[in-house]
N, C-alpha and C positions, 0 to 999 in steps of 0.2 A: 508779709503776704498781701495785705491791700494795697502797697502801694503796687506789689508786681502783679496785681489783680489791674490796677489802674491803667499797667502798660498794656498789659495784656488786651483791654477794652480799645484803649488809643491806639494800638495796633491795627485791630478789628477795622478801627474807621478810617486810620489814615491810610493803611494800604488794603482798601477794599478789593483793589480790581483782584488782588490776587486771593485775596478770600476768597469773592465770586469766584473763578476758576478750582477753586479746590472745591469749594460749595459743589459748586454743577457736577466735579467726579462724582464726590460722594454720592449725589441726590440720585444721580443716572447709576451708578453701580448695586446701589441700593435699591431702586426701581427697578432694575434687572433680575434682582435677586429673591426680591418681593414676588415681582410677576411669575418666576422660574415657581415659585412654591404654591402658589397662586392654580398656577397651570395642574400642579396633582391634586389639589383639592376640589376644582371645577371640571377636571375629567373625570376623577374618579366620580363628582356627583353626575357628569353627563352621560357616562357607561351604566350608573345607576338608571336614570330616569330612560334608557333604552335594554342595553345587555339585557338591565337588572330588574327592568321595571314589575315583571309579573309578581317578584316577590321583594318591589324596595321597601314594603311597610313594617316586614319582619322585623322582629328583634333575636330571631335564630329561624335558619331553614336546614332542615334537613334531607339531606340527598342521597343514592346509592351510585356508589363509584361502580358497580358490577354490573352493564347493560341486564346481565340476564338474570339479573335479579331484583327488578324495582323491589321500591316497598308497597306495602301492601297493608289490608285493614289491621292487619294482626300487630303491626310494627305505628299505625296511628292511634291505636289505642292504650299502647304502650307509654306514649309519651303525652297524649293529650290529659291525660290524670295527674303529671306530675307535679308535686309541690312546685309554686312557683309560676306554676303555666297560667296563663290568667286565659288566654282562649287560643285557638288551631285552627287549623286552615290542610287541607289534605288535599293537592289539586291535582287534577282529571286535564288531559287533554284529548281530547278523544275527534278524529278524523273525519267528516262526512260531505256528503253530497247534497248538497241543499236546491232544491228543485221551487222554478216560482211556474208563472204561466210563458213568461218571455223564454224561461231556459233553465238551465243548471249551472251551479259553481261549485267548485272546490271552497268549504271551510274547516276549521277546526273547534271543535265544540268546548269551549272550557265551564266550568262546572262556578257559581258564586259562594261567596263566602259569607257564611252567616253569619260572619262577626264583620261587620262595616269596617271597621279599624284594620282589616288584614286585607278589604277589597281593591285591587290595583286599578280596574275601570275607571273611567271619572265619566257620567253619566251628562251626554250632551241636552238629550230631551226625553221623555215619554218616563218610566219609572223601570228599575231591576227586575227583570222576571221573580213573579211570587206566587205562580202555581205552572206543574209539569207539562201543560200546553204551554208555556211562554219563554220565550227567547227574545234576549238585544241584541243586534248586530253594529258591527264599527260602520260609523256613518259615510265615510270613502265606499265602501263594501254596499251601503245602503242608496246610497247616490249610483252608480256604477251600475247594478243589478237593477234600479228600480223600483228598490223595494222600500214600501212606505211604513209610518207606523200601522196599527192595527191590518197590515197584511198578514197571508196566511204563508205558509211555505211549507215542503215538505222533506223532513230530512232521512237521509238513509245509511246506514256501512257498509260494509265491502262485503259483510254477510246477507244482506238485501232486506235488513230488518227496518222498516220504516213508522215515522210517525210525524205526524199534523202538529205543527204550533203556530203559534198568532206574534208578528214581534210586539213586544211591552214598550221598546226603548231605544235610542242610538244613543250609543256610547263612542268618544273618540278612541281611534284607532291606537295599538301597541306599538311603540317605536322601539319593539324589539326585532332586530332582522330575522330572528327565525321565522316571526309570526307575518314575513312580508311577503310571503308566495300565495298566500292563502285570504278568504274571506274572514274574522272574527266573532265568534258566536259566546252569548255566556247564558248559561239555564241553570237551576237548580239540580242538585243533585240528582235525584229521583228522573230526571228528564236524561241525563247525561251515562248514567250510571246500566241504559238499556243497550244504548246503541258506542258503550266504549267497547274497549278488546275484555276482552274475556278469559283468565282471572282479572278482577277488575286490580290495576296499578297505579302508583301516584308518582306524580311527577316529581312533585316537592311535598314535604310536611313544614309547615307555616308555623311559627310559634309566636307568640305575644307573651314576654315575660314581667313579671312583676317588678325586675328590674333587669340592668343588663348584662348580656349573655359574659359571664366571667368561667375560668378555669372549672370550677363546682359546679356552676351549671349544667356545662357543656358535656363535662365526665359523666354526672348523672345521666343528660338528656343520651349520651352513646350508650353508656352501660343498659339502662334499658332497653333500647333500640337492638342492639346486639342480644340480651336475652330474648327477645321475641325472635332469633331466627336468624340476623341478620351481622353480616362481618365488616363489611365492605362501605360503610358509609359516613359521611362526613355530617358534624353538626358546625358550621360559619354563621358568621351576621352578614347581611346581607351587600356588604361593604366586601368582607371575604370570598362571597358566593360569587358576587359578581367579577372578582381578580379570576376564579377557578373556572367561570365559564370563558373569559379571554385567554387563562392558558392555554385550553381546547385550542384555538385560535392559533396559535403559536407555539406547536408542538409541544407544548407541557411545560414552558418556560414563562412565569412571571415579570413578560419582558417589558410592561406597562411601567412598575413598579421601579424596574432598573434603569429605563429610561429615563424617568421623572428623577431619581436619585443623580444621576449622571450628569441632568440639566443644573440641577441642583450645584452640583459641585463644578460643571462649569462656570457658573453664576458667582462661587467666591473666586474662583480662580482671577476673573475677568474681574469681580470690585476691587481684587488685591491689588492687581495687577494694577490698574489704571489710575489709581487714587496713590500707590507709590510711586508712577512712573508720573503723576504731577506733583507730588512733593520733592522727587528728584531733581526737577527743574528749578527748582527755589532755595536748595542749598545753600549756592553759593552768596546768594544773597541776602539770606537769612542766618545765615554763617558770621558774615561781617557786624550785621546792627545786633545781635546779640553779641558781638561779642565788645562793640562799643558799651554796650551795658556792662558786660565785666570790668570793663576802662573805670567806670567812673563809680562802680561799689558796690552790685549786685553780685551775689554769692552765684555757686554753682548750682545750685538747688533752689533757687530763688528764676537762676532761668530757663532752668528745667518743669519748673511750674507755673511760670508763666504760657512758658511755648503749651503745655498741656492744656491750660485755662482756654488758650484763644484753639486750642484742636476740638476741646470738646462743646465749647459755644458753636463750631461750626460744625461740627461733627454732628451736634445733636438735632440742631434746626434742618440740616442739611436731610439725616436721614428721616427726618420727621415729614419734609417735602417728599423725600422718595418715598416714600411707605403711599401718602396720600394720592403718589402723582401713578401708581402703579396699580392702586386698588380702581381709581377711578378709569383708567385705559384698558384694563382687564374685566370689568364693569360693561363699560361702556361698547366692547371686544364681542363678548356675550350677547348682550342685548340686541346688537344690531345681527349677531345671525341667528339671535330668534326671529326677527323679523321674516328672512325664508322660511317660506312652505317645509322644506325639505330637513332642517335643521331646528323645528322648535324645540325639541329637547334639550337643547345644549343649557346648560345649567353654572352658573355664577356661585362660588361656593367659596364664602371669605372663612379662613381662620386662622385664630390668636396666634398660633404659632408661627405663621407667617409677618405679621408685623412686628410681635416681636425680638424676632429674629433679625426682621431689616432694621429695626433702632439698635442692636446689639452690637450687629457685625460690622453696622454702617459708624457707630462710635467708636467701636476699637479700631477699627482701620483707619478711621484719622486718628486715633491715640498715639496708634503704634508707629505708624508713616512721620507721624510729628516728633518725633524722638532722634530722628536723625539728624535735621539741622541741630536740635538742640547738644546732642554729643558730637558734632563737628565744631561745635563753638563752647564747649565748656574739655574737651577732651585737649586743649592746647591750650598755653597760654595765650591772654587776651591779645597784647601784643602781636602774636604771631598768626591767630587767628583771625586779624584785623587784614589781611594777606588774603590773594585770593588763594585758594583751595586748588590740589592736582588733582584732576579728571581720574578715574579711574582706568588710566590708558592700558595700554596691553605691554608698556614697559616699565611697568611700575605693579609693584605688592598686590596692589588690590585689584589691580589688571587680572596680572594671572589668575591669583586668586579666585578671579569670577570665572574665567575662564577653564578653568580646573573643573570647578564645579556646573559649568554650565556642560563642559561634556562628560561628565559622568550621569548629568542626568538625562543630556539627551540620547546616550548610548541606553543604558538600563532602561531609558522610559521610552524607547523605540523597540528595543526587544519585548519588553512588556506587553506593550501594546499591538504588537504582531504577535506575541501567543494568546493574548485575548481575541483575534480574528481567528486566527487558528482552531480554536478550541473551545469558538463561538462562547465564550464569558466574558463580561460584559462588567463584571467587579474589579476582573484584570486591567483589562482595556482603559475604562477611564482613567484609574491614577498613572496608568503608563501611558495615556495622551497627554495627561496634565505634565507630569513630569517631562516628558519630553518637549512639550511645548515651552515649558519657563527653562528648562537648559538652551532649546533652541534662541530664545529672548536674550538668556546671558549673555551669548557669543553672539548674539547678532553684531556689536563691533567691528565683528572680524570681515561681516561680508556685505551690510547695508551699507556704509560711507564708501567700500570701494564699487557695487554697482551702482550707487546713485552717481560718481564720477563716472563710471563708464558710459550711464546712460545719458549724462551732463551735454557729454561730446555732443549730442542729437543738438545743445541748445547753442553752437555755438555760433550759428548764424543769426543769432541776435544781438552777435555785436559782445562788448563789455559785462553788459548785467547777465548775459548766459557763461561769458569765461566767470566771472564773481560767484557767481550760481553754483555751478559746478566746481571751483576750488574750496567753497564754502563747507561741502559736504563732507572730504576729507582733512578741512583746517583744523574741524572741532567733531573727529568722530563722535564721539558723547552726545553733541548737543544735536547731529542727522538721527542716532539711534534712539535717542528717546522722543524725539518728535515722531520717527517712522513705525515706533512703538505702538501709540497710541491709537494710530489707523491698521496695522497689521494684527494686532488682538481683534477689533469689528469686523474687517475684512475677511480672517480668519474662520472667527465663529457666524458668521452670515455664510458664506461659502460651504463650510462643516453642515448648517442649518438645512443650505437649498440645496445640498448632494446629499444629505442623509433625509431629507424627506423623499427626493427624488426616485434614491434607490429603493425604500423603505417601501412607497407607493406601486414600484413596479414590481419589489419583492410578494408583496402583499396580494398585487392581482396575480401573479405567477401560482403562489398560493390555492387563492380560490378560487381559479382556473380546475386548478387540480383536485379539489374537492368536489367541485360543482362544472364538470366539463361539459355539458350540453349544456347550451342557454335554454331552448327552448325547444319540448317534443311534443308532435301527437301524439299519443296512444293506436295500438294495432288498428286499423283499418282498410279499407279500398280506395286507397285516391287516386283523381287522374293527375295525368299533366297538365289540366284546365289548373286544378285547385293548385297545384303546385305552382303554376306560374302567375297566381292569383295571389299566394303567398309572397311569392318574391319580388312584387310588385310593391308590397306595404312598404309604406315610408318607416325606418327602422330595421329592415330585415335586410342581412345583407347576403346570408347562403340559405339555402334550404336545398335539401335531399330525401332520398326516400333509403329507408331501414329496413330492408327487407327481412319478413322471418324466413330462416332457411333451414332449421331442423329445432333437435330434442338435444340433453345430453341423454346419456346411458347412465349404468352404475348405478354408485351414491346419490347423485344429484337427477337421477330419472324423471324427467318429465317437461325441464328444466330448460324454457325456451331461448332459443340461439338466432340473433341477430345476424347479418354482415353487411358488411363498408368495404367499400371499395379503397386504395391505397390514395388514392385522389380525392375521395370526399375524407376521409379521416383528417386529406394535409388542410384540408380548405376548414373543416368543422371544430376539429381536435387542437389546437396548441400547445398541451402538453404532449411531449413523444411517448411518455409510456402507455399514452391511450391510445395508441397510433397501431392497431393488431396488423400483426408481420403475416404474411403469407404462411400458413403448414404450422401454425400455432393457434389456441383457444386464449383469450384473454377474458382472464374469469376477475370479478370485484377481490378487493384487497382482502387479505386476508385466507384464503383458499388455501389448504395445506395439499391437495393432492398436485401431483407432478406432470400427471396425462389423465385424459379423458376418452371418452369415446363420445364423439358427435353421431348421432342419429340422422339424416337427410335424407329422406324418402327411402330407396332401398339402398343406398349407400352408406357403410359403417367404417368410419376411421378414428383409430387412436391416436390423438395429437396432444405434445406437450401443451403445460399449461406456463401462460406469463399473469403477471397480475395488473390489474388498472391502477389508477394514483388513489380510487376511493372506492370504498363499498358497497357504493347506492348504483355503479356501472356494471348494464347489464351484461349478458354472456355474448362474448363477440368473437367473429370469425372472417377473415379475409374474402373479400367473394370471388378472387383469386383460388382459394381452395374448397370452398362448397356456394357453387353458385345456388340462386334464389329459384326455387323449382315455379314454374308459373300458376300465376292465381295465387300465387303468396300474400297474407298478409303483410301488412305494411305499417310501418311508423313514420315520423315526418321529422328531421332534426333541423334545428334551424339555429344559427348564426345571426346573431344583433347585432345593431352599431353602438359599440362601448358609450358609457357615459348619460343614459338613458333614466331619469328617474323612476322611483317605482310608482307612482301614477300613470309616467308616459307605458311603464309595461304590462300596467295592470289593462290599460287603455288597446296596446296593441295586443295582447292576449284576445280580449275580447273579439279584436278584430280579423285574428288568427284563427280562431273557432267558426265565426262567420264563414273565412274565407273556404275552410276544408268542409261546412257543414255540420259539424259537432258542434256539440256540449263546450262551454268554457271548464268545465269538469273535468274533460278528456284533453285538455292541454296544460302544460307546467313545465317546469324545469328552472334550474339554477340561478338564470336569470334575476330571478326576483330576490333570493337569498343573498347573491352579491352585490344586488345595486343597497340592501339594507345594511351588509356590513359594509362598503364604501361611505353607505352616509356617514357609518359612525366614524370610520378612519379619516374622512374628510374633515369631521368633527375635530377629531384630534389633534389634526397636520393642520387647521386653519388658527385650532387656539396655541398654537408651537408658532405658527408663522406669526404669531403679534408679537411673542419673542422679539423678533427679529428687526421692527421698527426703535424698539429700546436700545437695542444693540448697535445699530446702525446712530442712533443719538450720543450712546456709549463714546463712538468713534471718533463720529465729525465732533464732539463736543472735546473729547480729547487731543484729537489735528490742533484745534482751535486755540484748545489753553497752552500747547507747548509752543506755538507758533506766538501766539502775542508774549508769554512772557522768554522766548529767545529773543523775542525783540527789544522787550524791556532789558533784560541783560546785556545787550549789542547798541544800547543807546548809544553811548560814547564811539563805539565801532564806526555804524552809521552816521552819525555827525562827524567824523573824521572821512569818510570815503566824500561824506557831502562838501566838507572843505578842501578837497582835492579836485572837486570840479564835476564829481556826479549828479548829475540832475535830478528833482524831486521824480521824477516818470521814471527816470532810467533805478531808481534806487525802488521805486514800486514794482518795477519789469521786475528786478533783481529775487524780490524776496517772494515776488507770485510763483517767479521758472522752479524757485527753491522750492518752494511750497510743492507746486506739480510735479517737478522731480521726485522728492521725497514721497510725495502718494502715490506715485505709481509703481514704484518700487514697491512699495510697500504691499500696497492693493495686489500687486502680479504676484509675489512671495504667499499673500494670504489667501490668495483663492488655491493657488497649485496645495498649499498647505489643508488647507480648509477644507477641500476636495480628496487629499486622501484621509484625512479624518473621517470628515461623512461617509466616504466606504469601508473605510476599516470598521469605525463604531458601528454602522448597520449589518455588517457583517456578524460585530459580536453578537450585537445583538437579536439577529434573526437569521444566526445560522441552523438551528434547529429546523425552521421550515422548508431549508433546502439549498441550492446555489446563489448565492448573493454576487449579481454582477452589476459592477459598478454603472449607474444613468446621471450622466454630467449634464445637469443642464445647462447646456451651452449659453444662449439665447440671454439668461439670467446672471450666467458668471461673469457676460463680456459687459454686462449693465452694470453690474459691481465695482468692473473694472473702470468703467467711464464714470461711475456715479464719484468712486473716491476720487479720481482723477479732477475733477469738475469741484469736488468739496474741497478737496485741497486748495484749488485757485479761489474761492470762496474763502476758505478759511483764513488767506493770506489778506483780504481787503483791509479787515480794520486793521490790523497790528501796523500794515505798509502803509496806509495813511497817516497812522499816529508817526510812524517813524516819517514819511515825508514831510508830514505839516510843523517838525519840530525844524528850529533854523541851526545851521553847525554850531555858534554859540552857545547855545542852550544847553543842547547835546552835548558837546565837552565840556559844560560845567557841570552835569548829572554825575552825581556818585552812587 
């Protein structure tokens, strides 16, 4: 064993270059794989430090699954006693109108926790309110209104119950979206507890436990909670809490989780894939000098352990760089979009199980990939073995063989993978993308060396080195399919990446479109056409309308005031159609179980079916097609933004919206602000996914790279024969660059058409609960793809077609 230890070492050094190329798979497959796990660990803390942030200090929150039945003192005192509990947190959100001398704003009053340790504020200046006159406000809020420390303000509720406080404090703002429509307030109980709703309810119940929240705990901390009263509620840590406020998000579906899993498992797919399809290239010639080692008296097991020795020296170093070179670009990923205003939450969150995962998966995968040569050269005799090796053509054993197997999986793992779009699952979907993608790689043989000839013909006006070019491709199918290999896995998963963020993004505003379908409304009023076209004047505003009140319902819902829209402001305001009220129907919020109503309007009474809105918070709406607006109507004002707006710039134009009508900034709100908060965090998400995508793209060109110099190392002899027949050192670089850009562009075109319906199919599974998932191609990006690999491929062919021109044909046909 030392001496085959010794070869082992002298292999390492004499044939480096090819080490370095199996090195760089591993390192970049491994730094893929790394980052991919990397990416659920620093979301899930980024969803934390926003989603989660009101309760990320918990060590168990408890919540009520049953709107109509928060919890309550009865069910906080149940649990703040229990063994275990070391302190609690019971929190108030409570709604009001905070009135200064400039004006009024909408805020929302949260209540502080007397245990520091459960407090989610981080206090920027002045101290926490510590008597019932004192409140902190978020300092955005504090800047914006004018309001200083030791000012006074006067806060009110919808019951008109008011009270005088002094602010204590600015505290930074919640980057939680819910809290993004609104001002942020925090007082002491006793200050909160006057002007919340009435039985007083709690949002959450906080716990801090003596240690953490396991099985016994959690049973305990329910059974409790259930004997006080209550059925319906969950006890999570705050890791939990915050998956179950994003299924909200996502029709009930923990699509975060399965996404991340997904990435995950594309991530070995693509180490496998890419670190075998460079040891496939080295067979043959790793085939041979091992098996001159059988020649002269090394055993079978002696170079079966050698080849092992020099896999896992590189295997190990290798994935030791990728761990490091993954933690520090996902580091460095983070940090720079803390740097925007708009993104400082985003959060960096390393762990163990991700590194050592990447030294695992990254050693056994050169283990196991290193096994091949070594049983190509111990599985025959040496003699025989010293021969080159049959390709594994498509007229021979192992041909078919592959072939067999390549279409059984890409048949089962393309039906798979269409009843995971189908049936929006997403467990499905992945192994049946996977599989069909490495059947489709099998058989690729069958159809990559005949279109890189087909598409050869384009190069034949180059004379010689483009007919060379293009016969090359089908002389040694095997050696076009695993170089075109290597670029159609990146080209692939980056195309899959920029169509599944794409649609994902538009699924997503489609979404909360529908949840949040006005951006922006006044409250009932008197306005003219001055103030309305004052409105629509603001930079930002792109429609605005007026809302007329136009009756009552009757019945059940007696009193119950009725809007209408015209068929033209709905199409101009509205982009979901189900908010779009039809003529000679009532469009009542989601959820309404009665089937017709009776509208009230003036002395007019009509029964009309009822349809439903996309959300609950839409008010009662009526076509003014069928009950026009009697005059001297009250009025509301709905207004249309221009997308992409931060919530500064709309805290900023609210402001200026209120101005423009004469009101209160109190009397204006809507949707607006709640979708630009959860966009920040989806932005968040889809920008830490798109760093993915530079590794990926490294993945690629770094693989183009190694299969191109060492086909050329194996074609030395080749090459110095076409060079002794009279081919010029240029015309033999022309040759293996056209090959090179032939082969990537094949390839690149195959993996974006590929790539692209991945990205639809898997966004489908994965976010068909929220509703129609239609496919958004990003054009503009796909065709960049296509020229980027196009462009790396002629890149990638430089050095290998220099080495192969700078050698003279002597040399070259003395190389074995």
């Amino acid at each position: 064993m030392p001496e085959m230890l010794q070869v082992a070492l002298a292999q390492v050094k004499t044939h480096s270059r090819r080490f370095i190329a199996i090195g760089l798979a591993v390192m970049l497959a491994v730094g893929f794989l790394v980052a991919t796990l990397l990416v659920g660990s620093s979301t899930q803390a980024t969803l934390k430090a926003s989603v989660g942030q009101s309760f990320n200090k918990a060590d168990a929150v408890v919540s009520s699954t049953n709107y109509e039945q928060p919890l309550n003192q009865k069910a906080y005192d149940a649990v703040k006693q229990l063994p275990g509990v070391s302190s609690s947190f019971a929190q108030i959100n409570a709604p009001v109108e905070a009135s200064t001398t400039a004006g009024s704003f909408n805020a929302v009053l949260q209540n502080t926790s007397q245990d520091l340790s459960l407090e989610s504020a981080v206090l920027s200046s002045g101290s926490l309110p510590g008597s019932p006159t004192q409140v902190a406000i978020d300092e955005k809020t504090a800047e914006r209104q004018q309001v200083k420390l030791g000012g006074n303000l006067t806060l009110s509720n919808s019951k008109g119950q008011k009270l005088e406080v002094t602010v204590s404090g600015l505290f930074k703002p919640s980057n939680d979206p819910h809290s993004s429509g609104a001002g942020q307030m925090l007082a002491p109980l006793a200050t909160v507890t006057p002007l919340a709703t009435s039985p007083l309810s709690f949002t959450t119940i906080q716990l801090k436990l003596a240690s953490p929240l396991d099985q016994n705990s959690r049973t305990a901390i329910q059974q409790a909670v259930e004997a006080s009263g209550f059925k319906n509620i969950t006890v999570l840590t705050a890791d939990e809490q915050t998956t179950e406020t994003m299924k909200g998000m996502t029709g009930g579906t923990d699509v975060l989780t399965v996404v991340l899993l997904a990435f995950a498992a594309i991530a070995l797919i693509v180490a496998a894939l890419v670190v075998a399809n460079t040891f496939a290239v080295l067979v043959a010639q790793r085939t041979r000098e091992l098996a001159l080692l059988r020649c002269v008296g090394a055993s079978k097991s002696q170079i079966r352990n050698s080849v092992l020795v020099e896999a896992l020296l590189v295997g190990i170093l290798s994935s030791i760089l990728g761990v490091a070179l993954s933690i520090a670009g996902m580091a460095a990923l983070v940090s720079s979009l803390r740097t925007i205003p708009d993104y400082q939450f985003a959060t960096f969150a390393l762990n163990w199980q991700a590194v050592v995962a990447g030294l695992v998966v990254g050693t056994l995968l050169t283990l196991v990939a290193a096994l091949v040569p070594a049983r190509a050269a111990t599985a025959v005799a040496p003699l025989a073995a010293m021969r080159p090796a049959d390709d594994a053509a498509l007229n021979n054993r192992g041909g078919r063989t592959r072939l067999v197997v390549g279409g059984v999986l890409l048949v089962f793992g393309g039906l798979a993978l269409t009843a995971g779009a189908l049936t929006s699952n997403l467990l499905i979907a992945v192994p049946g993308g996977a599989a069909s993608f490495i059947g489709l790689l099998l058989c690729a043989n069958l159809f990559i060396p005949a279109l890189v000839s087909a598409v050869g013909k384009l190069a034949t006006p180059a004379g010689v080195p483009g007919k060379l070019a293009s016969l090359n491709a089908v002389r040694n199918p095997s050696r076009t399919t695993a170089t075109a290999a290597a670029l159609l896995i990146g080209v692939t998963l980056v195309s899959m990446m920029l169509t599944g963020a794409a649609t994902a993004r538009s699924t997503f505003d489609s979404s909360l479109e529908g949840r949040y379908p006005v951006d922006v409304q006044a409250y009932d009023g008197k306005y003219t056409s001055q103030q309305l076209e004052a409105v629509k004047a603001l930079q930002g505003v792109t429609q605005a309308v007026l809302i007329p009140l136009v009756g009552k319902l009757g019945g059940e819902y007696s009193g119950t005031p009725v809007y209408g829209i015209s068929s033209a402001d709905a199409a101009l305001l509205l982009s979901t159609p189900q908010n779009q009220v039809k003529p000679a129907q009532l469009l009542m919020p989601k959820g309404t179980k009665a089937s017709s109503l009776t509208l009230d309007s003036g002395s007019s009474h009509q029964d009309l079916p009822v349809a439903q809105a996309s959300t609950a918070e839409f008010p009662v709406m009526v076509n003014l097609g069928t009950a026009p607006a009697p005059s001297g109507a009250l009025q509301q004002v709905w207004m249309k933004l221009t997308p992409g707006q931060s919530t500064d710039e709309l805290l900023t134009l609210q402001k200026k919206i209120a101005a423009a009508l004469g009101v209160q900034d109190s009397q204006v709100s809507g949707g607006a602000l709640i979708k630009a908060g959860f966009n920040q965090v989806i932005d968040i998400l889809l920008l830490v996914v798109t760093g993915l995508l530079a590794v990926a793209v490294l993945i690629a060109l770094i693989g183009v790279a190694n299969t191109l110099s060492l086909s050329v190392l194996e074609r030395t002899r080749e090459n110095a024969l076409l060079r002794a027949l009279g081919l010029s050192r240029g015309a033999l670089r022309g040759m293996l660059a056209l090959e090179a850009v032939l082969i990537a562009g094949v390839a690149a075109l195959i993996g974006v058409v590929l790539g692209s319906l991945y990205g639809w199919l898997g966004t489908q599974s994965a976010l068909g609960p929220l509703g129609p998932v239609m496919p958004n191609l990003p054009w503009l990006q796909l065709l960049a793809v296509l020229l980027i690999a196009a462009v790396a491929g002629l890149a990638a062919s430089v050095i290998p077609a220099r080495r192969a021109a700078r050698l003279s044909p002597v040399e070259g046909l003395a190389t074995d």
